[in-house]
N, C-alpha and C positions, 0 to 999 in steps of 0.2 A: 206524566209521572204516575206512576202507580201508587194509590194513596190505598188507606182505608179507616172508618172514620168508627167511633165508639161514643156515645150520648153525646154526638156531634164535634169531637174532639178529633183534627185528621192526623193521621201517623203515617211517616213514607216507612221509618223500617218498621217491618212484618217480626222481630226479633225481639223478645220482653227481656231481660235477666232479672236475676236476682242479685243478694248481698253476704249470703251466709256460705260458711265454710273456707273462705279463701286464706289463705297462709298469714296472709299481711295487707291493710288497707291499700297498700298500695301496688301493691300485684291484683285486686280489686279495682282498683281506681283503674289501671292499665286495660286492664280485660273488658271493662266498661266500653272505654275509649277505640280500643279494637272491635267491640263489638257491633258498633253502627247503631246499635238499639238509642230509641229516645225513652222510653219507659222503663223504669228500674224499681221493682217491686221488694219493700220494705216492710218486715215484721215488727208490728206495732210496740211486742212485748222487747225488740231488742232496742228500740230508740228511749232512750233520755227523758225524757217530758217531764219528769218529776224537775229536776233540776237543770237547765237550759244552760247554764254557765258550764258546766263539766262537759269532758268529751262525750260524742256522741255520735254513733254510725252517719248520719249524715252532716257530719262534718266532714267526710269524704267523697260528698255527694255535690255535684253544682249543679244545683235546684235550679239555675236559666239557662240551662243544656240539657237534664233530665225531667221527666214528668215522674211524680212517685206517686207509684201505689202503694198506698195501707195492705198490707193482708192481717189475717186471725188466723197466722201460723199455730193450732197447738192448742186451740181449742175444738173441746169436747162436745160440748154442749150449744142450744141453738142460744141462751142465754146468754153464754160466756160469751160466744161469738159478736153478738151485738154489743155487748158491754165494750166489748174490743173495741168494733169499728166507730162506738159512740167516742170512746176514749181516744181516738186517732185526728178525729174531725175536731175537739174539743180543744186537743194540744195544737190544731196548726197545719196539721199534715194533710189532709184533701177530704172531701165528703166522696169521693170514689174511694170503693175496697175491695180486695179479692178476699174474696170469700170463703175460707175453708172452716167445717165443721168434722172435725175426725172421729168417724165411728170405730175405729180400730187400731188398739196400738201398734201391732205386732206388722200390720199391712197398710197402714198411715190410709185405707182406703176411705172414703165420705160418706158419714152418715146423712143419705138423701132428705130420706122423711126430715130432718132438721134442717136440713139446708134449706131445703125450700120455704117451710116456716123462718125460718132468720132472711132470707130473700123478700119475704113479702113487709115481714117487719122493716126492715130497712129501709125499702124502697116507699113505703107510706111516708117515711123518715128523711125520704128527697135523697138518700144516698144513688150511687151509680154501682153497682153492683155487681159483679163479674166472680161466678160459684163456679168455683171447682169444684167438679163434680165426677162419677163414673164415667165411662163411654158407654151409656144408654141414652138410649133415642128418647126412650121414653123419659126419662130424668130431667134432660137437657128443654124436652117441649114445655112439659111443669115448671120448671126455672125459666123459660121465657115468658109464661104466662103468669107467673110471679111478679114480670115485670123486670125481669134480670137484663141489664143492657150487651153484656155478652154472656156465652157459655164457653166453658174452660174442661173441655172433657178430659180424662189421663187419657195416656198414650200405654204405659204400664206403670208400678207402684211407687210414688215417688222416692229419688234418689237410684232406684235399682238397675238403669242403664240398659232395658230391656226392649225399647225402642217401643214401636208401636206394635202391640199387641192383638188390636183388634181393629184392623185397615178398614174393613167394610159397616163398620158402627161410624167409625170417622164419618166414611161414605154417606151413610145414609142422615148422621146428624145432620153433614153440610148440607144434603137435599132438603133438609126440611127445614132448617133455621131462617129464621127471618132478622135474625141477629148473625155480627160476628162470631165465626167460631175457632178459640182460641187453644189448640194442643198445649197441658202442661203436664209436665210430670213423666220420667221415662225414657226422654232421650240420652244417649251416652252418646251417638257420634255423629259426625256431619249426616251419614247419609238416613241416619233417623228422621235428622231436621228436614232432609230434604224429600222426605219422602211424607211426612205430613203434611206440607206444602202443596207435593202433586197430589196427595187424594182432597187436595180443596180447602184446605184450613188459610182460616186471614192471615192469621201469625202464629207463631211457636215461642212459649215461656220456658226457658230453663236457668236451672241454678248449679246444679251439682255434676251437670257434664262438662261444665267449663273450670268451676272453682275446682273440681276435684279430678282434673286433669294435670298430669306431669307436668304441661305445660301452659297454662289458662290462656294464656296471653295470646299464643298460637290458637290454640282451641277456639277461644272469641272469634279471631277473624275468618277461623274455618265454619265456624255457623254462619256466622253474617252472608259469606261468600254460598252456603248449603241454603241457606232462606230466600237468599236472592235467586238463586238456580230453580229450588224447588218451584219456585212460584212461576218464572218464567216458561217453566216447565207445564207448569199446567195450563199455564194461557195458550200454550202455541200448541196443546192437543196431541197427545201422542196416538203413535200408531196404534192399531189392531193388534191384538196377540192371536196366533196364529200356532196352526200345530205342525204345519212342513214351514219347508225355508219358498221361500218367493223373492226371485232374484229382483237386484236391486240393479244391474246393466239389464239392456234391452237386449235381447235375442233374437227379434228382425231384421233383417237387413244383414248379417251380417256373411261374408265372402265365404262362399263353398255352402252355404244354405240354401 
């Protein structure tokens, strides 16, 4: 079985989701279920913790079918960010978190220099750590030597559907990581997902290709089906690209030759 494992933690699907934007918890819950994914990545600021009796996003969640990750959706700063993932661990929810610290409102893009500092804070702090971060090679090495247990480079801006932006940053993070490498952010269709897949990525997080499709439900299982493809795709080695055609029947042997 093709596994792959995170601070020792092994996961068969390669396929993260999310929880925000769907129509109805239970078009949510559904899309989940089609999804295949065993990780389902949770905004700290959107769960309940204040008061545990009232409804609460993972009251549509079955905690002994999925693994949740915390994130610090929506923080700014490396401080708020910490304060987050302190306040997640605190209420219940897991000492793993994805990591986001936003430098930009306008382009939801990551302020690095903070991230990395809220990474090392963290990680002194025994958390597990997984920063979404740019597709820089160079960003992604600083956050492993931060101690980061994966890296989560975008694909392109979150939410915008524009798939993978920069294939050969993928490339060359995957060459160099010594950690999982985790595409979020960016995907809008199957063949996004499957194509982060073949340039080498362990798995692919999304949120808003699935929830913010006509149909989530179909959607989910068309990733699931793109994550499993992509990946098998890159184990089994593709061909050469080539600038003429090179027949694929043999031209030997054959009568009147």
């Amino acid at each position: 079985m093709d596994t792959f494992t995170i601070a020792g933690k092994t996961f068969t699907s390669r396929l993260i989701v999310g929880t925000g934007k769907y129509s109805s918890p239970s078009v949510m819950v559904k899309a989940h279920d089609a999804s295949g994914a065993e990780m389902i990545t949770v905004a700290v600021r959107r769960v309940n913790i204040s008061d545990r009796s009232k409804e609460s996003l993972l009251d549509y969640i079955d905690t002994s079918k999925y693994f949740i990750l915390p994130n610090t959706a929506g923080c700014y700063t490396a401080d708020e960010a910490v304060r987050t993932a302190r306040l997640g661990r605190e209420a219940g929810l897991s000492n793993w978190v994805k990591l986001e610290v936003i430098g930009d409102e306008k382009t939801l893009f990551p302020d690095n220099e903070a991230l990395i500092e809220a990474t090392r804070i963290l990680v002194r702090e025994d958390f597990v750590v997984l920063p979404y971060t740019n597709d820089d090679p160079v960003a992604c090495r600083k956050l492993e030597d931060a101690g980061a247990a994966a890296v989560m480079p975008l694909g392109a801006p979150i939410g915008s559907g524009l798939g993978i932006q920069n294939p050969n940053n993928i490339r060359i993070i995957r060459e160099f990581s010594r950690v999982p490498v985790i595409v979020d952010a960016g995907v809008g269709t199957a063949s996004d997902a499957a194509l982060a897949m073949e340039l080498g990525a362990d798995a692919v997080l999304m949120n808003t290709a699935i929830a913010g499709a006509q149909n989530p439900v179909a959607m989910a299982e068309a990733m699931n089906l793109a994550v499993r493809a992509g990946r098998l795709a890159y184990l089994s080695g593709r061909i050469p690209r080539k600038m003429y055609a090179n027949a694929s029947s043999p031209v030997e042997g054959l009568v009147g030759r």
